[in-house]
ChimeraX commands (.cxc) that place a marker at each C-alpha (Angstrom):
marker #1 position 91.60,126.68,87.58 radius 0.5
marker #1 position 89.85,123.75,88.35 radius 0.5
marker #1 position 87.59,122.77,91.73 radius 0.5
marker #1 position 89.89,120.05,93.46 radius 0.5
marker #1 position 87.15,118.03,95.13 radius 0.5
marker #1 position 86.20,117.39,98.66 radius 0.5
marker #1 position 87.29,113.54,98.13 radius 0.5
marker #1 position 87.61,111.14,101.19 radius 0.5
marker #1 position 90.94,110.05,100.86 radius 0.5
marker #1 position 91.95,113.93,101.09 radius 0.5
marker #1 position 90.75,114.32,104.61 radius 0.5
marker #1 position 92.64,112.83,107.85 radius 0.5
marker #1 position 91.91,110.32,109.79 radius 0.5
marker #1 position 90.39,111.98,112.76 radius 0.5
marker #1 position 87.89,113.37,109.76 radius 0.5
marker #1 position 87.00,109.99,108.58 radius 0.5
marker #1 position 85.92,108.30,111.39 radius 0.5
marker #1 position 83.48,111.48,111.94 radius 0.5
marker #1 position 81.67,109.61,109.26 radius 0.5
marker #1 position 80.66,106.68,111.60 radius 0.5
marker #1 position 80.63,104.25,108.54 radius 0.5
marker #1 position 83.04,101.86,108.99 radius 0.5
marker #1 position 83.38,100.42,105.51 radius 0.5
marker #1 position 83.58,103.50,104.41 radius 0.5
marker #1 position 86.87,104.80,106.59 radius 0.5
marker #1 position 88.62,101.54,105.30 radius 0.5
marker #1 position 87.77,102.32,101.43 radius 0.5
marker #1 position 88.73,105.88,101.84 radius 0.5
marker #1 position 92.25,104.74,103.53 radius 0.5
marker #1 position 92.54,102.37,101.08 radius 0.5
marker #1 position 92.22,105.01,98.35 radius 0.5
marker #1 position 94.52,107.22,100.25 radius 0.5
marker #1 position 97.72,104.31,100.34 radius 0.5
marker #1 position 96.84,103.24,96.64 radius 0.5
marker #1 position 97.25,106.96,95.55 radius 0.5
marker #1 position 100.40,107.50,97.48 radius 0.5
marker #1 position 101.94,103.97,96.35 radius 0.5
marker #1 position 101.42,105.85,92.91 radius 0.5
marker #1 position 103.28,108.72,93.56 radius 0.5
marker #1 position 105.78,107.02,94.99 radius 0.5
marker #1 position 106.18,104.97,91.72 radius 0.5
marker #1 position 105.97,108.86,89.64 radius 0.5
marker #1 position 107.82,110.61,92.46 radius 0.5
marker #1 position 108.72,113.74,90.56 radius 0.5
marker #1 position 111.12,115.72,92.39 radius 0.5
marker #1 position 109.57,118.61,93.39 radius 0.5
marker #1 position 106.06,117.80,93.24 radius 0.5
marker #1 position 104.44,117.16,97.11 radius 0.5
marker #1 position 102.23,114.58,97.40 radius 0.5
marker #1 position 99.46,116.46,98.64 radius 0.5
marker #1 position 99.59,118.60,95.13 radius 0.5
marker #1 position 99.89,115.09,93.48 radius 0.5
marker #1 position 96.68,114.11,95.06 radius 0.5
marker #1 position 94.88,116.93,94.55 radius 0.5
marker #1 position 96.10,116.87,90.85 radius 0.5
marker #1 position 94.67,113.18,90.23 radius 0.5
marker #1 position 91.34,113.98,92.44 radius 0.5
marker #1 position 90.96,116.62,89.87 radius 0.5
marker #1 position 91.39,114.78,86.40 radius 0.5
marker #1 position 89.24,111.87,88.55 radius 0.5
marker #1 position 86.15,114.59,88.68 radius 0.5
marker #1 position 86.86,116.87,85.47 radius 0.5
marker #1 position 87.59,113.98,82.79 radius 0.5
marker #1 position 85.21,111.87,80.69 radius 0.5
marker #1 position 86.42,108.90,79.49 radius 0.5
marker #1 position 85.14,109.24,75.49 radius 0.5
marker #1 position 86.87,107.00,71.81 radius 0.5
marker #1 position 88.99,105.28,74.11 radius 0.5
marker #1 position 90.78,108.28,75.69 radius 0.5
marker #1 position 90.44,110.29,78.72 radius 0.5
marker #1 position 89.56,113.82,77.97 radius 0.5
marker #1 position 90.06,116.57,80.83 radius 0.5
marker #1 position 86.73,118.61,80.38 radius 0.5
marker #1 position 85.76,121.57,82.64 radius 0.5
marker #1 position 82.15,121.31,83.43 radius 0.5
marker #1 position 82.47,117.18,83.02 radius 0.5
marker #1 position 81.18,116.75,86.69 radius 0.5
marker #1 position 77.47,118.44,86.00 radius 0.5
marker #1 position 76.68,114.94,83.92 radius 0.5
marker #1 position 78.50,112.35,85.51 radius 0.5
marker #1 position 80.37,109.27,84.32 radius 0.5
marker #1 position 77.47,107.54,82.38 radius 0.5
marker #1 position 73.91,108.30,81.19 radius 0.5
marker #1 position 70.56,106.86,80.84 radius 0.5
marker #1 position 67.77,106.42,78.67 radius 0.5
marker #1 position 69.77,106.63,75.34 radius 0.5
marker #1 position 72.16,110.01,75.60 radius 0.5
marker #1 position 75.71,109.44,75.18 radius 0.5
marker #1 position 78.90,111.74,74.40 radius 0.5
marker #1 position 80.67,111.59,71.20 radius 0.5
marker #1 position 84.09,113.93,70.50 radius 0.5
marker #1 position 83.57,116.27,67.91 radius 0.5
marker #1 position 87.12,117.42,66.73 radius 0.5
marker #1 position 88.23,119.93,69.60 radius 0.5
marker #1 position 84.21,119.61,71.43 radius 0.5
marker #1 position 82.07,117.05,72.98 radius 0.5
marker #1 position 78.23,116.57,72.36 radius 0.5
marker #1 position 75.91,115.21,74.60 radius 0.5
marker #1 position 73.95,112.80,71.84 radius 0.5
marker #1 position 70.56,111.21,71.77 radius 0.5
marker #1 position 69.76,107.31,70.21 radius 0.5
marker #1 position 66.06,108.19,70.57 radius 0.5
marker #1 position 63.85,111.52,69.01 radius 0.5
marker #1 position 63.14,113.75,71.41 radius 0.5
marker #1 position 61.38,117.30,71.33 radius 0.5
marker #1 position 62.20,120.74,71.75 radius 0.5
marker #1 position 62.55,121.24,75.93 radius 0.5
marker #1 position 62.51,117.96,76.49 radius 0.5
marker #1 position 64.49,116.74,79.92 radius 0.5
marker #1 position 67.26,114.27,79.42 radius 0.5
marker #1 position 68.34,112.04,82.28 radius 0.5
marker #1 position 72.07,112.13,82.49 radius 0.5
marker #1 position 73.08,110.29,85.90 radius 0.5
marker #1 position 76.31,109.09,87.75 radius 0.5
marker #1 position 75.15,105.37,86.79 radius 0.5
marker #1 position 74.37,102.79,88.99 radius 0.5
marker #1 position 76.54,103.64,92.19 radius 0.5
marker #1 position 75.87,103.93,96.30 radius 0.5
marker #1 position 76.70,106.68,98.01 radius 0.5
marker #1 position 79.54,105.44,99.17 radius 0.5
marker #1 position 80.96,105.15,96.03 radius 0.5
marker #1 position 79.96,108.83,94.89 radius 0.5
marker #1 position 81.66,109.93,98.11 radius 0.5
marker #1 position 84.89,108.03,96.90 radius 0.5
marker #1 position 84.83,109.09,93.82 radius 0.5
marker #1 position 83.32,112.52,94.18 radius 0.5
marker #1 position 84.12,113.88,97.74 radius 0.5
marker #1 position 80.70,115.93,99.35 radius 0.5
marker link #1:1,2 radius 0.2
marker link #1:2,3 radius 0.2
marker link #1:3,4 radius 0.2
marker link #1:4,5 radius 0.2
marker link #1:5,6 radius 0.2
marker link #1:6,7 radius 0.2
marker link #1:7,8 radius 0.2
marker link #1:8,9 radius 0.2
marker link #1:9,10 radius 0.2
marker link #1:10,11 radius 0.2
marker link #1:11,12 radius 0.2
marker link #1:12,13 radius 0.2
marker link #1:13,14 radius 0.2
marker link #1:14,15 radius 0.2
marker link #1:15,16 radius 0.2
marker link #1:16,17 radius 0.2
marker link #1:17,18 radius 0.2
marker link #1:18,19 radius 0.2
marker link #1:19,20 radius 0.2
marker link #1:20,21 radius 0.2
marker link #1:21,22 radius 0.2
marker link #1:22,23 radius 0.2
marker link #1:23,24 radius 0.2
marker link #1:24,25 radius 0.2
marker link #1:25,26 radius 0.2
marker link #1:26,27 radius 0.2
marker link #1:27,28 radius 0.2
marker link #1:28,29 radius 0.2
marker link #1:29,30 radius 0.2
marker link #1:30,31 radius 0.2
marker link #1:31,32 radius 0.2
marker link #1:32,33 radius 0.2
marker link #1:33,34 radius 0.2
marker link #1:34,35 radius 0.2
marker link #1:35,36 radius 0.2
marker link #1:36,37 radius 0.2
marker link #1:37,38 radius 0.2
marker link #1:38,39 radius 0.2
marker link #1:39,40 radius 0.2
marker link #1:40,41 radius 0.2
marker link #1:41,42 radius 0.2
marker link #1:42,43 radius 0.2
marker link #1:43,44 radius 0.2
marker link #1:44,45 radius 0.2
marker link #1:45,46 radius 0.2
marker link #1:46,47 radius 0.2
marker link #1:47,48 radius 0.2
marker link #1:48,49 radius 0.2
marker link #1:49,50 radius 0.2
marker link #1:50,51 radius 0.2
marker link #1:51,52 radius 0.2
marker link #1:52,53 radius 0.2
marker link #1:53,54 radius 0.2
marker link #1:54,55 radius 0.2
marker link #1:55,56 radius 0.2
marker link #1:56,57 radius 0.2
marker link #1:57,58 radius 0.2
marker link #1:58,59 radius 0.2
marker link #1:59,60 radius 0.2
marker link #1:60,61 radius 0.2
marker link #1:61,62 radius 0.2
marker link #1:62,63 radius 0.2
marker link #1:63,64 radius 0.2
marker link #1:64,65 radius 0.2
marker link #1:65,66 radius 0.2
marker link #1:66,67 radius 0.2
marker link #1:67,68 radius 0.2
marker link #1:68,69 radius 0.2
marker link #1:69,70 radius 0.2
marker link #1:70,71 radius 0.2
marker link #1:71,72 radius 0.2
marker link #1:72,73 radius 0.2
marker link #1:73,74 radius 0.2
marker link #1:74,75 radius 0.2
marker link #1:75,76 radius 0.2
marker link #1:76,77 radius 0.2
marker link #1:77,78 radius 0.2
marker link #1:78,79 radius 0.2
marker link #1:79,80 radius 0.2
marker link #1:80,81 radius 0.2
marker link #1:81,82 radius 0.2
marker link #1:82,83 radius 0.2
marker link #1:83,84 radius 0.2
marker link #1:84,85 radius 0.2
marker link #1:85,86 radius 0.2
marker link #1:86,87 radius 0.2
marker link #1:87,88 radius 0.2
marker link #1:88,89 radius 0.2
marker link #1:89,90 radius 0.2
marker link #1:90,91 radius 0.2
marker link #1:91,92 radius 0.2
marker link #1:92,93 radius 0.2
marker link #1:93,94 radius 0.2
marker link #1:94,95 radius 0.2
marker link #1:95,96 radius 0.2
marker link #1:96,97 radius 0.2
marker link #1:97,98 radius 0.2
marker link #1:98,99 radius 0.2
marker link #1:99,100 radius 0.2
marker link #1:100,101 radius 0.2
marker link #1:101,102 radius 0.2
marker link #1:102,103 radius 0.2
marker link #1:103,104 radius 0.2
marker link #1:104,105 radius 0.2
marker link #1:105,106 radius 0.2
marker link #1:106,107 radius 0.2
marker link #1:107,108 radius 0.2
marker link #1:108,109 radius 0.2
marker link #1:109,110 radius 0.2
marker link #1:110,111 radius 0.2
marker link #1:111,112 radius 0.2
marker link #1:112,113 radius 0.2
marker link #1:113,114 radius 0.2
marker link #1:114,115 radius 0.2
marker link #1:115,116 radius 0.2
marker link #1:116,117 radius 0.2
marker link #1:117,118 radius 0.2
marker link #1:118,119 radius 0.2
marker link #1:119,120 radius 0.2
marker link #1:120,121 radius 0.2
marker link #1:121,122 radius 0.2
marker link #1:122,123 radius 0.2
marker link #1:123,124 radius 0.2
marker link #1:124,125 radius 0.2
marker link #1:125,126 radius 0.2
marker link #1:126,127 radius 0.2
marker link #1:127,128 radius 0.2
view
């Protein structure tokens, strides 16, 4: 089974405003109604919405976005969203493969990143 992550718009209120940051708290709350407008538009009978959340919060962190599809891949969250310097993914039938535009040697170190986002956003996205 997957990690669910520690995402902001999973924890309550009295949590959030622990963080001190303002902005923040509203983006988080904002996240929260957005994802339970959503299940109210999927409502599946049956399904909480707390295992609805944690569901999406999942495929948020374990999926890679790769040929125009979204792919749920355990592991996905060790290299981020996007890279840099020249690696990208490719699907390879049933795998993925982190690929290279440039040469590089034997024990070389790639930089694979989340992009270019603020820690805010990397809390969103990614919970701590």
């Amino acid at each position: 089974m997957l990690p669910v992550p520690d995402a902001l718009y999973r924890w309550d209120d009295a949590a959030l405003l622990e963080l001190r940051w303002p902005p923040l708290v509203v983006a988080a709350c904002e996240n929260r109604e957005w994802l339970l407008s959503h299940y109210n538009e999927v409502l599946s009978p049956g399904v909480p919405p707390a295992a609805f959340v944690d569901a999406l919060a999942t495929v948020r962190t374990h999926s890679l976005s790769c040929d125009g599809s979204l792919h749920l891949v355990p592991g996905a969250e060790m290299f981020g969203r996007s890279t840099l310097g020249g690696v990208h993914l490719e699907s390879r039938g049933d795998s993925f493969a982190l690929c290279l535009s440039d040469v590089a040697e034997p024990n070389d170190e790639l930089g694979v990143a989340c992009g270019w986002r603020t820690n805010d956003e990397l809390l969103l996205e990614r919970g701590i």
